[in-house]
SEVEXTI-239884 format. One record per atom (N, C-alpha, C, O): residue in one letter; atom name; residue number from 0; x, y, z. Coordinates in steps of 0.001 Angstrom, whole numbers, plus 500000, padded with zeros to 6 digits. Atoms other than C-alpha are relative to their C-alpha. Last residue first. Layout:
! SEVEXTI-239884
<code=a; site=CA; pos=NUM; xx=X; yy=Y; zz=Z>
...
END
This chain:
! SEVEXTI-239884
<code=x; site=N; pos=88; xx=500477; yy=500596; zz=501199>
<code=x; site=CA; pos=88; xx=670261; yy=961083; zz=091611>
<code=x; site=C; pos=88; xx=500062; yy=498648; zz=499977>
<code=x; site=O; pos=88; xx=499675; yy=498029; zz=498986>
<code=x; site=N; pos=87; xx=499805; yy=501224; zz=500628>
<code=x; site=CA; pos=87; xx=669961; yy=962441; zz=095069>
<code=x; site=C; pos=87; xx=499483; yy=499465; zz=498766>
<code=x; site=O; pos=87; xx=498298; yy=499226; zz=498535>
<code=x; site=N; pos=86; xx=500760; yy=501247; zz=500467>
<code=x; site=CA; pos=86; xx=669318; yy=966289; zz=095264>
<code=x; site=C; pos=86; xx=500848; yy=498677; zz=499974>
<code=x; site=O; pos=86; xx=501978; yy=498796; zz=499501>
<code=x; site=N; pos=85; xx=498602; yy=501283; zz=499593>
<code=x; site=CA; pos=85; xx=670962; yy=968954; zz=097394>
<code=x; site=C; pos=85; xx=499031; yy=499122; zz=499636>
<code=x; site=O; pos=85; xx=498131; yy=498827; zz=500422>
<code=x; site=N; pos=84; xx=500372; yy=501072; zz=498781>
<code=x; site=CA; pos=84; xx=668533; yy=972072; zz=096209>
<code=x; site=C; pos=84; xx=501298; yy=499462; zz=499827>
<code=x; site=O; pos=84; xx=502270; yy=499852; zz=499180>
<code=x; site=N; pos=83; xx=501453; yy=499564; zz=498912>
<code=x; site=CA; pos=83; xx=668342; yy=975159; zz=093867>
<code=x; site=C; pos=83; xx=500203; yy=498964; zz=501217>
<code=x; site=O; pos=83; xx=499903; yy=499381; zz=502336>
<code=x; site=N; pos=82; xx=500853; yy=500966; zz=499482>
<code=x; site=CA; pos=82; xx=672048; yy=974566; zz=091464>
<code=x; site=C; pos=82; xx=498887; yy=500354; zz=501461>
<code=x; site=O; pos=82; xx=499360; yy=500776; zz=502517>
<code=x; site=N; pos=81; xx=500625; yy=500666; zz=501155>
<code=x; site=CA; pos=81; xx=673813; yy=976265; zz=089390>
<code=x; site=C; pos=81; xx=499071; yy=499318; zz=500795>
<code=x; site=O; pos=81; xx=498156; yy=498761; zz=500189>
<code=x; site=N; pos=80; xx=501688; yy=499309; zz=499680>
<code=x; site=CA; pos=80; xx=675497; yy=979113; zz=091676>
<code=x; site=C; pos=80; xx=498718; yy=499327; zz=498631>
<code=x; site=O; pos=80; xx=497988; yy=499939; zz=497851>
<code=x; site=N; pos=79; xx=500358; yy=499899; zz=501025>
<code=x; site=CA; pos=79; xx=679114; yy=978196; zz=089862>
<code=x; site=C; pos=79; xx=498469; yy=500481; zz=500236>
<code=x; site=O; pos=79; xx=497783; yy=501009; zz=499361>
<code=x; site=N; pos=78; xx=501449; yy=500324; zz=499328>
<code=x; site=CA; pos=78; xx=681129; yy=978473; zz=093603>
<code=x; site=C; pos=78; xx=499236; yy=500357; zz=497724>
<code=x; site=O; pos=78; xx=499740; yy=501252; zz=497045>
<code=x; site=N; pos=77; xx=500855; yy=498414; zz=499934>
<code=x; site=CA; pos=77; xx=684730; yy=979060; zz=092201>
<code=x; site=C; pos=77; xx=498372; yy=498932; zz=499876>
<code=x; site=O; pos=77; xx=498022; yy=497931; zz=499250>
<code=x; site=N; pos=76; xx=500432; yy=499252; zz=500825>
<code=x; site=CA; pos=76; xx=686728; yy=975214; zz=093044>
<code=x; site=C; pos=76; xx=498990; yy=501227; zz=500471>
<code=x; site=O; pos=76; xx=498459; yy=501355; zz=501574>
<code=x; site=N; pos=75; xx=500708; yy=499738; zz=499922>
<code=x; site=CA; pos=75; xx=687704; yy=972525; zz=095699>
<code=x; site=C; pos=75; xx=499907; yy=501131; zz=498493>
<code=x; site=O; pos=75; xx=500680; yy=500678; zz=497648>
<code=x; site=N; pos=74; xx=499788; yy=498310; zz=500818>
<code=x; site=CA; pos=74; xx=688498; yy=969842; zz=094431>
<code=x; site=C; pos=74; xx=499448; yy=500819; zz=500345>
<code=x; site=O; pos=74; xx=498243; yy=500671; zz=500141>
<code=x; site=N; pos=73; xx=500513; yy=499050; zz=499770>
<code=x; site=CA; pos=73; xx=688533; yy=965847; zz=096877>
<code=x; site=C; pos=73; xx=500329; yy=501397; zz=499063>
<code=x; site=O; pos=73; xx=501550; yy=501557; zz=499077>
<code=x; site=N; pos=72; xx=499159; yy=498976; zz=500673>
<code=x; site=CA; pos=72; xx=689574; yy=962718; zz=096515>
<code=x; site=C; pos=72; xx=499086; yy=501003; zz=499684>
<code=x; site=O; pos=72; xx=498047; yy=500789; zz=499059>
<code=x; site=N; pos=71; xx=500612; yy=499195; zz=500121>
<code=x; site=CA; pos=71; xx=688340; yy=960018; zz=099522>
<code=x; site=C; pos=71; xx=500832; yy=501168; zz=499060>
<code=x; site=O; pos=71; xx=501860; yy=501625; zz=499559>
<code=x; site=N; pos=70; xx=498849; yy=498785; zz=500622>
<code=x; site=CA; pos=70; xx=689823; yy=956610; zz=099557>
<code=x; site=C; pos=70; xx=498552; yy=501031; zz=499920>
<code=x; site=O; pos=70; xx=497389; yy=500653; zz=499775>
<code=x; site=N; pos=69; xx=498212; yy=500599; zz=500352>
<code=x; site=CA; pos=69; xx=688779; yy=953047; zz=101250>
<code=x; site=C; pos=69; xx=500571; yy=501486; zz=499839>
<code=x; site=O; pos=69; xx=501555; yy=501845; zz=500485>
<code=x; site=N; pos=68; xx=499211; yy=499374; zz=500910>
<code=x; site=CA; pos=68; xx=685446; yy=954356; zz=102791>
<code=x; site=C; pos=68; xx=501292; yy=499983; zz=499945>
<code=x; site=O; pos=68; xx=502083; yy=500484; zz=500744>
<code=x; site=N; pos=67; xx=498041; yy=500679; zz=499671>
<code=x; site=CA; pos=67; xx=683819; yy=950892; zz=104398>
<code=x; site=C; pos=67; xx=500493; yy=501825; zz=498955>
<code=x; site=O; pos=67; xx=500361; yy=501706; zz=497737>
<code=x; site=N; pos=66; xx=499217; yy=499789; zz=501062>
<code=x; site=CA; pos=66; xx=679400; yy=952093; zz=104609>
<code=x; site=C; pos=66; xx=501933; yy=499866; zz=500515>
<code=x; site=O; pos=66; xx=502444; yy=500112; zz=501607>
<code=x; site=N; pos=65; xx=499027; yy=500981; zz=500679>
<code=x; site=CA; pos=65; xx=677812; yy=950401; zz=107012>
<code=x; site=C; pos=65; xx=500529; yy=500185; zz=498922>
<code=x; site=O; pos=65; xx=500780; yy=499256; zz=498154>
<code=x; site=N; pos=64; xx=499353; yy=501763; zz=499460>
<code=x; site=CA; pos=64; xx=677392; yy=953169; zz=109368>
<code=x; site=C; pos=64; xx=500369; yy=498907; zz=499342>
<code=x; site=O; pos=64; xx=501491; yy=498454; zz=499571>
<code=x; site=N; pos=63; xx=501457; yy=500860; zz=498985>
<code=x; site=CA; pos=63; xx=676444; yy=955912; zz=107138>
<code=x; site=C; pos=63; xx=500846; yy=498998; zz=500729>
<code=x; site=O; pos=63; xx=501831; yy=498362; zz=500354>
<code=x; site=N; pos=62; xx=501391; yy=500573; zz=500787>
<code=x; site=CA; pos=62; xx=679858; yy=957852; zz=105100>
<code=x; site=C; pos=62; xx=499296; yy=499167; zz=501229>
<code=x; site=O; pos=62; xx=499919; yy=498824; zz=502234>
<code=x; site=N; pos=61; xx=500191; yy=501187; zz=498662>
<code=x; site=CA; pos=61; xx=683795; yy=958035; zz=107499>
<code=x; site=C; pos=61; xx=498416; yy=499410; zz=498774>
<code=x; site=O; pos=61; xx=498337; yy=498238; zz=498407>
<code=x; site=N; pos=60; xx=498957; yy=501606; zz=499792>
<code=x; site=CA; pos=60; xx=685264; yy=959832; zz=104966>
<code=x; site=C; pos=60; xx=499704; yy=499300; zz=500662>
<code=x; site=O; pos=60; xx=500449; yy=498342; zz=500869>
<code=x; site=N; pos=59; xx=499674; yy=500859; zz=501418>
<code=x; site=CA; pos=59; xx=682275; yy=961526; zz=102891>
<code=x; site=C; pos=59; xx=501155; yy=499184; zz=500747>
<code=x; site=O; pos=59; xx=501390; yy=498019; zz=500426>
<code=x; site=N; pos=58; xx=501225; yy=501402; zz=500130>
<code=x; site=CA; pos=58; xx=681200; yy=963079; zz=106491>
<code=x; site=C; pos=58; xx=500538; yy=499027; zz=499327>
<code=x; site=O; pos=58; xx=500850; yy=497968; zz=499874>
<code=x; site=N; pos=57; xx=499543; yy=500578; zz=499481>
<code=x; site=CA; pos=57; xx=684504; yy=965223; zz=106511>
<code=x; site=C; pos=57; xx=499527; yy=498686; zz=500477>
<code=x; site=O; pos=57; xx=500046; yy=497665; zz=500927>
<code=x; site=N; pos=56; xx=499418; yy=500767; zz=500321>
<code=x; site=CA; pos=56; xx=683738; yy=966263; zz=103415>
<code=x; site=C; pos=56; xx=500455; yy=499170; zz=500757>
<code=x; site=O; pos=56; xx=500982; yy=498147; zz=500321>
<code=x; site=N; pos=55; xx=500536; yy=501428; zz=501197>
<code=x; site=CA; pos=55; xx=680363; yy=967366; zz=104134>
<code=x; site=C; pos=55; xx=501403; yy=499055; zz=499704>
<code=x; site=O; pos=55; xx=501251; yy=497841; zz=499574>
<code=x; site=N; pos=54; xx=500819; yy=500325; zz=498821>
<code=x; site=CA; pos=54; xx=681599; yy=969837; zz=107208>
<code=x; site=C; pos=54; xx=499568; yy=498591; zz=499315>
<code=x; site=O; pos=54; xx=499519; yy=497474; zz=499831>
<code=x; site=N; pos=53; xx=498764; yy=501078; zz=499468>
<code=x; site=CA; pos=53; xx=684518; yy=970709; zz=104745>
<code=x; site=C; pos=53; xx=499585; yy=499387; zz=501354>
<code=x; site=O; pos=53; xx=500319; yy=498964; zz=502248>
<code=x; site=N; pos=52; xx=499626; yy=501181; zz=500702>
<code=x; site=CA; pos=52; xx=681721; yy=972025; zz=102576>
<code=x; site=C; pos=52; xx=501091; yy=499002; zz=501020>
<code=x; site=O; pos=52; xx=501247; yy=497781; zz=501005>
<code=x; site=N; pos=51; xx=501014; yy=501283; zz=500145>
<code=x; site=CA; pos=51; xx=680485; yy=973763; zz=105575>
<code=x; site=C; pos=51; xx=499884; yy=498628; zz=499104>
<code=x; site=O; pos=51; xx=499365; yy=497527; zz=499288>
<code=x; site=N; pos=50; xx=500354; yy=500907; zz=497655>
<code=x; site=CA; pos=50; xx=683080; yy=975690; zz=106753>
<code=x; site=C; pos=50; xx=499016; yy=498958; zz=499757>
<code=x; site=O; pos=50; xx=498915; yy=497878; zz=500339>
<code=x; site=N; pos=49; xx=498601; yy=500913; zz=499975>
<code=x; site=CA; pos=49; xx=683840; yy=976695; zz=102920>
<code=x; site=C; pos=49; xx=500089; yy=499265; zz=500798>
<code=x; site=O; pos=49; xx=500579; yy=498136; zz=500855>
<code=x; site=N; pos=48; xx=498797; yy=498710; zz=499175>
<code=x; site=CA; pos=48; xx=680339; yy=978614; zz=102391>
<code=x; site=C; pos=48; xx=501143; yy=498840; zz=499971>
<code=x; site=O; pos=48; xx=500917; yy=497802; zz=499350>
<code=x; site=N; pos=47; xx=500062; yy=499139; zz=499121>
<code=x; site=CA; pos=47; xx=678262; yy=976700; zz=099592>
<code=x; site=C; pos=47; xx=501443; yy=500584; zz=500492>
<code=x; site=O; pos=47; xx=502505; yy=500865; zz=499936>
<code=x; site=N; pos=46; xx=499205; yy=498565; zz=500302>
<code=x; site=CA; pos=46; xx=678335; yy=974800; zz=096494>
<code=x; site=C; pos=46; xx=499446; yy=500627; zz=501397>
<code=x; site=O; pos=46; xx=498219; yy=500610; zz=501495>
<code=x; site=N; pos=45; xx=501296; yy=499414; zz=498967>
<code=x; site=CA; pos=45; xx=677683; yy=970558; zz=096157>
<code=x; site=C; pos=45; xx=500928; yy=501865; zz=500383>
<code=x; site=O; pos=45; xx=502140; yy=502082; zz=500383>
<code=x; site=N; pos=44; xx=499876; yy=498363; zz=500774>
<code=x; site=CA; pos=44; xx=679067; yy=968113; zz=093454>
<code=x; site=C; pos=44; xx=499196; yy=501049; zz=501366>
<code=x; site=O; pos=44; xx=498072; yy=500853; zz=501827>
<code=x; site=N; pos=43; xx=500574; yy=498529; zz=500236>
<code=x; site=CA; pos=43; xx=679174; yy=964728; zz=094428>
<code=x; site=C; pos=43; xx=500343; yy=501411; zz=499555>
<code=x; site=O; pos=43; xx=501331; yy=501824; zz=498950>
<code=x; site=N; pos=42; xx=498973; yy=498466; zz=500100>
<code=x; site=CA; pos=42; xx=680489; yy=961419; zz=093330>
<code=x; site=C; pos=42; xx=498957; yy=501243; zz=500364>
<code=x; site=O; pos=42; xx=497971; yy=501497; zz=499671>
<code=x; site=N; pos=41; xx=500935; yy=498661; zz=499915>
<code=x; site=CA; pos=41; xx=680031; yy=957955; zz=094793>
<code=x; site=C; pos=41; xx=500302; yy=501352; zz=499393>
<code=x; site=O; pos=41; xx=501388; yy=501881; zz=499635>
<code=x; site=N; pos=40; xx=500060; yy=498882; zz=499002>
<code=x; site=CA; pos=40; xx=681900; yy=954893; zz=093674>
<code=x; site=C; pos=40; xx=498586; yy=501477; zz=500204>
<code=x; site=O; pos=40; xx=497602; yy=501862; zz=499573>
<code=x; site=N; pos=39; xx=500142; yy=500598; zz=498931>
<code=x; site=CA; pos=39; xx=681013; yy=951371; zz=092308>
<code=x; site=C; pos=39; xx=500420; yy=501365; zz=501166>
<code=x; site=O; pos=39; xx=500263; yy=501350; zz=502387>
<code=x; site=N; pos=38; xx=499061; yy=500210; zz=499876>
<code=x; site=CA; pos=38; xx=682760; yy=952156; zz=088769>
<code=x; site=C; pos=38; xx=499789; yy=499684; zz=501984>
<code=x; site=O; pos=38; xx=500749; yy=499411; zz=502704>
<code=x; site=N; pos=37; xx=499605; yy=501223; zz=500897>
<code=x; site=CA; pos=37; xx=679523; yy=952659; zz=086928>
<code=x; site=C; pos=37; xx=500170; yy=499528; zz=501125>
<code=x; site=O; pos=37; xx=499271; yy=499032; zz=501804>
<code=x; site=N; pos=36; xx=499464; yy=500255; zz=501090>
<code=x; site=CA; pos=36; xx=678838; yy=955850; zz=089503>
<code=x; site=C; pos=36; xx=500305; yy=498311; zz=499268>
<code=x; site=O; pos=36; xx=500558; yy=497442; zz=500103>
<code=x; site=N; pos=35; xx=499427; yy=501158; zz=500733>
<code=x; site=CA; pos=35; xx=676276; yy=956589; zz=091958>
<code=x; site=C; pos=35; xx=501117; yy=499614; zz=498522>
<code=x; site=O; pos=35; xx=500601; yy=499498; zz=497410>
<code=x; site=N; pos=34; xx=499897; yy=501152; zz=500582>
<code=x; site=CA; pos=34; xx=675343; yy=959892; zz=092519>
<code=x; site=C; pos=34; xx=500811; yy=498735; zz=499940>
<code=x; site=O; pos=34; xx=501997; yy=498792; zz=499613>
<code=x; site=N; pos=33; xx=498971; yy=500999; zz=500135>
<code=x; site=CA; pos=33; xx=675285; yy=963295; zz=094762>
<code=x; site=C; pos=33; xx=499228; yy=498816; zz=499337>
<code=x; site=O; pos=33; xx=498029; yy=498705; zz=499593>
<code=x; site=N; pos=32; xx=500276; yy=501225; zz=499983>
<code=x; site=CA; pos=32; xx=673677; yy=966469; zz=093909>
<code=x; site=C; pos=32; xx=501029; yy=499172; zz=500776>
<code=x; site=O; pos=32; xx=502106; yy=499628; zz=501160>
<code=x; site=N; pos=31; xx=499187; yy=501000; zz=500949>
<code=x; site=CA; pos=31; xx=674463; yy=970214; zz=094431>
<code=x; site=C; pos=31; xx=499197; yy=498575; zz=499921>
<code=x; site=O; pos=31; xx=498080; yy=498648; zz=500433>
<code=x; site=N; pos=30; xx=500116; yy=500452; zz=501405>
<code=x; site=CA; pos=30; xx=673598; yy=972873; zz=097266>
<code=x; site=C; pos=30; xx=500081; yy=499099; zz=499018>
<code=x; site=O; pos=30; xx=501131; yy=498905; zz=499630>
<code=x; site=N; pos=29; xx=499311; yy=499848; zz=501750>
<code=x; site=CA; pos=29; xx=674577; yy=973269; zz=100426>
<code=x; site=C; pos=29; xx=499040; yy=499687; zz=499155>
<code=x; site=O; pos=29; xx=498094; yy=498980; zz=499501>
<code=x; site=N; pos=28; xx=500820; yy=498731; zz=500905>
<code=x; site=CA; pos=28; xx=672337; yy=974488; zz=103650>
<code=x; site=C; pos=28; xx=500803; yy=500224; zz=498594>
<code=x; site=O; pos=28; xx=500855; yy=501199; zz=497843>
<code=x; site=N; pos=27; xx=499077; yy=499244; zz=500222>
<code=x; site=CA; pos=27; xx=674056; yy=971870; zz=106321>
<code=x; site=C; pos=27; xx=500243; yy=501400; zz=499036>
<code=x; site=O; pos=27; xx=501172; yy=502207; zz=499061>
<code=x; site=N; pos=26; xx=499306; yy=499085; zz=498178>
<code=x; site=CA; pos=26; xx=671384; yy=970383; zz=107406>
<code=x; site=C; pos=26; xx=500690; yy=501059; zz=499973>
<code=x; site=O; pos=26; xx=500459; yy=502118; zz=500558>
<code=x; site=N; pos=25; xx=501242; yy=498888; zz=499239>
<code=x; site=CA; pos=25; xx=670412; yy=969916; zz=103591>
<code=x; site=C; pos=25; xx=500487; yy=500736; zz=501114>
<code=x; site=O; pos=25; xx=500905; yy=501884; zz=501267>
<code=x; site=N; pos=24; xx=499800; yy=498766; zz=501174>
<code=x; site=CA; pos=24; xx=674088; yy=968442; zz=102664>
<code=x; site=C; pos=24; xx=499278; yy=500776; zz=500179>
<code=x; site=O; pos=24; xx=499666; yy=501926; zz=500386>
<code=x; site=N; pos=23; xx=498522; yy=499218; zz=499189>
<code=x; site=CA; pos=23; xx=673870; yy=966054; zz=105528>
<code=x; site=C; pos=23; xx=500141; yy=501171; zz=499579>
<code=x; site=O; pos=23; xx=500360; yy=502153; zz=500288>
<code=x; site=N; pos=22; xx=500687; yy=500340; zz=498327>
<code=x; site=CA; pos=22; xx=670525; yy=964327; zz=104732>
<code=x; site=C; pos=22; xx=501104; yy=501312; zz=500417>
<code=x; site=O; pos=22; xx=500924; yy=502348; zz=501057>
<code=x; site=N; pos=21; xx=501169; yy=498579; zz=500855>
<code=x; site=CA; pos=21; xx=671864; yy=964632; zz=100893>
<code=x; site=C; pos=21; xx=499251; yy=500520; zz=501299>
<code=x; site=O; pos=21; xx=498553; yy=501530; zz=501211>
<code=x; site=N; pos=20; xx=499352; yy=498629; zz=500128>
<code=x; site=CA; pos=20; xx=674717; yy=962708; zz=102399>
<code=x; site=C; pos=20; xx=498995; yy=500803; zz=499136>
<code=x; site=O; pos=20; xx=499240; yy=501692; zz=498322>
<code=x; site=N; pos=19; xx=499309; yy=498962; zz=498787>
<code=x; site=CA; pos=19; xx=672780; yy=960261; zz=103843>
<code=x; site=C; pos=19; xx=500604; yy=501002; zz=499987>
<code=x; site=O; pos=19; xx=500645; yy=501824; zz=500902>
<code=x; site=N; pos=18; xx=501293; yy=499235; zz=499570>
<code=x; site=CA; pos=18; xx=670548; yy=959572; zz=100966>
<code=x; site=C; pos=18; xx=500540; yy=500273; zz=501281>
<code=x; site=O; pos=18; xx=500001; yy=501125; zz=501987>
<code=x; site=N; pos=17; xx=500403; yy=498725; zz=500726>
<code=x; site=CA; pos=17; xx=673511; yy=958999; zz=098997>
<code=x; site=C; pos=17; xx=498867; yy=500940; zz=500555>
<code=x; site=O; pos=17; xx=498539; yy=502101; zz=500310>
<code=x; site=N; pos=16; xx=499027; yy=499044; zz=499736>
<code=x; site=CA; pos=16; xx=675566; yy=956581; zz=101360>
<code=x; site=C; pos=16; xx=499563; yy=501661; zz=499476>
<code=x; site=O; pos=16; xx=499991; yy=502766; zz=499807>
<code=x; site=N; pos=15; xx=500893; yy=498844; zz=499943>
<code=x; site=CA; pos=15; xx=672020; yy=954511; zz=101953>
<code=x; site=C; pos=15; xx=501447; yy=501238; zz=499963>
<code=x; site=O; pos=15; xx=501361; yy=502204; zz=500721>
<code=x; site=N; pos=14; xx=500000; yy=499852; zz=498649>
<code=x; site=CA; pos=14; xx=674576; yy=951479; zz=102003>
<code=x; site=C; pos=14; xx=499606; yy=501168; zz=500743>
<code=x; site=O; pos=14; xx=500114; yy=501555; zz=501795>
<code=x; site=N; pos=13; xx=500520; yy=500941; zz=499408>
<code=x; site=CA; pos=13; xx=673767; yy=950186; zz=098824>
<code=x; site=C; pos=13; xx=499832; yy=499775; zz=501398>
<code=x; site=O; pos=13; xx=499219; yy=498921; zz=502039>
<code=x; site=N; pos=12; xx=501333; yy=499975; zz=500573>
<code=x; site=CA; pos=12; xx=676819; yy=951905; zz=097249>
<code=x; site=C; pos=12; xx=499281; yy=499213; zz=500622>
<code=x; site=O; pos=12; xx=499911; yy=498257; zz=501074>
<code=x; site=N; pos=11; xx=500631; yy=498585; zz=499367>
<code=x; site=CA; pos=11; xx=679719; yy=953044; zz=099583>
<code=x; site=C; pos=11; xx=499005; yy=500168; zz=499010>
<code=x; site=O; pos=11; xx=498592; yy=501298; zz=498751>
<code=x; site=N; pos=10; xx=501676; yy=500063; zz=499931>
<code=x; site=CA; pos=10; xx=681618; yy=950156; zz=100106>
<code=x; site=C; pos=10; xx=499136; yy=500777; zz=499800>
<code=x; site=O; pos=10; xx=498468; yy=500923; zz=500824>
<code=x; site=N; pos=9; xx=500104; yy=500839; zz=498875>
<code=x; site=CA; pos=9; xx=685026; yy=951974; zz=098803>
<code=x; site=C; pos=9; xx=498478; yy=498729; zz=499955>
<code=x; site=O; pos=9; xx=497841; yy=498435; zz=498943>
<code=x; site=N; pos=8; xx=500120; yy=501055; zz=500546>
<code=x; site=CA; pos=8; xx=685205; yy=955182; zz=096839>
<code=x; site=C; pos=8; xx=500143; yy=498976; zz=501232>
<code=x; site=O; pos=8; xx=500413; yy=499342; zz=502376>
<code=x; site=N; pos=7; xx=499252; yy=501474; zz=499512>
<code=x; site=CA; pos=7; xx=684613; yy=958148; zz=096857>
<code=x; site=C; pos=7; xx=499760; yy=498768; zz=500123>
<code=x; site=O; pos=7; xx=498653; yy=498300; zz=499854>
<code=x; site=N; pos=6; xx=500160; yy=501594; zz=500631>
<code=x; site=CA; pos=6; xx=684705; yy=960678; zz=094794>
<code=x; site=C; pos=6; xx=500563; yy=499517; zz=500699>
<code=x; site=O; pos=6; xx=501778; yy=499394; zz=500850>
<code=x; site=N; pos=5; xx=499180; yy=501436; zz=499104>
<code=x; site=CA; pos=5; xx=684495; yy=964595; zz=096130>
<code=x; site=C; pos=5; xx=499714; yy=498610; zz=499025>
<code=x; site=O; pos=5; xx=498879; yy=498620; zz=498120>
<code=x; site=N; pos=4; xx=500019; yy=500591; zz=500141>
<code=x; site=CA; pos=4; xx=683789; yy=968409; zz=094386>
<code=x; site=C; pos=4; xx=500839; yy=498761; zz=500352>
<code=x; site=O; pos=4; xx=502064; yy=498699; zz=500252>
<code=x; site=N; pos=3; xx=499436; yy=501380; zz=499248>
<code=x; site=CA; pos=3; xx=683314; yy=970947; zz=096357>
<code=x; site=C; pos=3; xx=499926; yy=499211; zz=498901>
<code=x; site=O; pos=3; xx=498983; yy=499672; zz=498258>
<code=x; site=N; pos=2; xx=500464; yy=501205; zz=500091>
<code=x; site=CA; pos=2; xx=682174; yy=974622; zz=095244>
<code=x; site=C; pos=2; xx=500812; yy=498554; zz=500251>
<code=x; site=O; pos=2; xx=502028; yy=498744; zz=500288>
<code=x; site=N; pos=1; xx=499331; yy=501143; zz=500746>
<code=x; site=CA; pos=1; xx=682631; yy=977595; zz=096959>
<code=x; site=C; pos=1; xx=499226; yy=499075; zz=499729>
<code=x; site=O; pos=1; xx=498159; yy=498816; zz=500286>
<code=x; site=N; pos=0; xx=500593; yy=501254; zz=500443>
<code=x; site=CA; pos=0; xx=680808; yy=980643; zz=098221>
<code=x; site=C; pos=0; xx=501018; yy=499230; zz=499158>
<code=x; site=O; pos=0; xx=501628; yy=499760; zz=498230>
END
């Protein structure tokens, strides 16, 4: 188990980017949140197997149809086992 953490950035508020990747994150049987930030980007947090985070990250670069993703920066990190669901905040 790992954990992921991504920010990205671009169009990618307003363009259901959070409730798609929580859509994605379920399917996919991770863990974690994703949010909105100030600064007009997205950030998540999400902990599973490795195959699958890089199943989510590969989502986060392309994001919903009208979402534009300019830049995607990515960590991975030790799985912290904090979290029950894939929530949108």
């Amino acid at each position: 188990m790992k954990r992921i953490i991504i920010n990205v950035y671009g169009l990618v508020q307003g363009v259901f980017f959070r409730y798609t990747t929580r859509k994605v994150a379920r399917r996919l049987g991770l863990t974690g949140y994703v949010k909105n930030m100030p600064d007009g980007s997205v950030y998540i947090e999400a902990e599973g197997s490795e195959d699958k985070l890089k199943e989510l990250l590969e989502f986060t670069k392309k994001g919903p149809k009208h979402a534009q993703v300019e830049k995607t920066d990515y960590e991975f990190k030790d799985s912290q086992n904090q979290f029950n669901d894939f929530i949108a905040e």
